[in-house]
C-alpha positions in Angstrom: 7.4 -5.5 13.7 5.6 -7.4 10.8 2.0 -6.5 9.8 -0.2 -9.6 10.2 -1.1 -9.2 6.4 2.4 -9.4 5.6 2.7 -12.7 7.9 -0.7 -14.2 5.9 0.9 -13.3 2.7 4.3 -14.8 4.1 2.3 -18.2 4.9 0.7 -18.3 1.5 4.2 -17.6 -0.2 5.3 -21.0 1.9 2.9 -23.0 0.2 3.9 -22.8 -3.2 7.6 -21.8 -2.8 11.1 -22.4 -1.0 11.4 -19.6 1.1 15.2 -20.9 1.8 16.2 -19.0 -1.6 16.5 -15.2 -2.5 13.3 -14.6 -4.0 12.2 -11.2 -6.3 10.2 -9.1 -4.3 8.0 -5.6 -5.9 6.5 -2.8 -3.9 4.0 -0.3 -4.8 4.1 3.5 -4.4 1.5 5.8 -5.7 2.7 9.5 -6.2 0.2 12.4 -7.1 2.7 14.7 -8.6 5.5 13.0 -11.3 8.2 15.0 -9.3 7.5 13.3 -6.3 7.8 9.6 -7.9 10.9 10.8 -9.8 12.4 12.0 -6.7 11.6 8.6 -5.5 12.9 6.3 -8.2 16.6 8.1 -8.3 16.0 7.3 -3.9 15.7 3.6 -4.8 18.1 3.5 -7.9 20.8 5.2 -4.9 19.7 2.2 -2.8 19.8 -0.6 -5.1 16.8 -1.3 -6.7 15.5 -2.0 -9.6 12.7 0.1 -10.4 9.9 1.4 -13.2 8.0 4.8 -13.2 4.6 5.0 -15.1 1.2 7.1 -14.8 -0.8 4.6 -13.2 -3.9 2.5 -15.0 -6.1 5.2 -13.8 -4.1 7.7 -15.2 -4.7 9.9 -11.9 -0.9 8.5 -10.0 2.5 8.1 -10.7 3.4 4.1 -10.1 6.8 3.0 -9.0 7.4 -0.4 -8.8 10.7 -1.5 -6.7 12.2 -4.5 -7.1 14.7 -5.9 -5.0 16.1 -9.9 -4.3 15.9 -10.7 -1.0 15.3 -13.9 1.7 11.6 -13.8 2.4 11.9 -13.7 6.3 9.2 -11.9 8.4 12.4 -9.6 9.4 13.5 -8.6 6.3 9.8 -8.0 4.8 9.2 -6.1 7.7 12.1 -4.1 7.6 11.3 -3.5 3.5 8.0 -2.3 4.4 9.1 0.1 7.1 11.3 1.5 4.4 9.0 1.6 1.9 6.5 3.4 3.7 8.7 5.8 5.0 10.2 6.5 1.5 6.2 6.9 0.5 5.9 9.4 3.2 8.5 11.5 2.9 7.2 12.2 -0.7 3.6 12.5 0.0 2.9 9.3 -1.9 1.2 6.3 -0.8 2.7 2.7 -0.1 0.6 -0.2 -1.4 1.7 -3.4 -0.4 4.2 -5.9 -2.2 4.3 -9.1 -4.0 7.0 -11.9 -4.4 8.1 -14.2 -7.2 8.0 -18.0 -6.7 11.1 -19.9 -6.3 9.9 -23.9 -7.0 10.4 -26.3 -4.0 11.2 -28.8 -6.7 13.8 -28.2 -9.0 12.7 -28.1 -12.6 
């Protein structure tokens, strides 16, 4: 089941792009130990993704960013986030939400 913030950010999206298309989408996970978020990468690298490891700006967490293509549809966001937080869990990290890349309603 989709999170209502994930519905708001899926009505936003709408707005400004063609939610027909594939579009880029990138989670955040927060690790406290660097094992944990390599652990996690080589998970999502297994999987598919594309994905980046760095000590966070606060220099206190581990960052992974995942990146993956897929149709923004409440289902399939829903079902990333499911996974996502699970994946977080499993490694005593934290998920923190995604973002999506804009696919122009107009061609350019």
């Amino acid at each position: 089941m989709i999170k209502p913030e994930d519905v708001q950010v899926l009505q936003e999206l709408s707005k400004v792009s063609n939610l027909a298309f594939k579009h880029e989408v990138t989670h955040y996970l927060y690790f406290r130990k660097k094992n944990n978020a390599a652990t996690t990468v080589r998970e999502l690298k297994k999987a598919g993704f594309e994905v980046e490891s760095n000590l966070s700006a606060d220099r206190s967490t581990w960052l992974v960013l995942a990146k993956h293509q897929i149709g923004p549809t409440e289902e399939a966001i829903a079902d990333a986030v499911i996974r996502m937080e699970e994946l977080a869990e499993k490694h005593t990290g934290q998920y923190d939400g995604w973002e999506a890349g804009v696919v122009p309603k107009q061609p350019v």
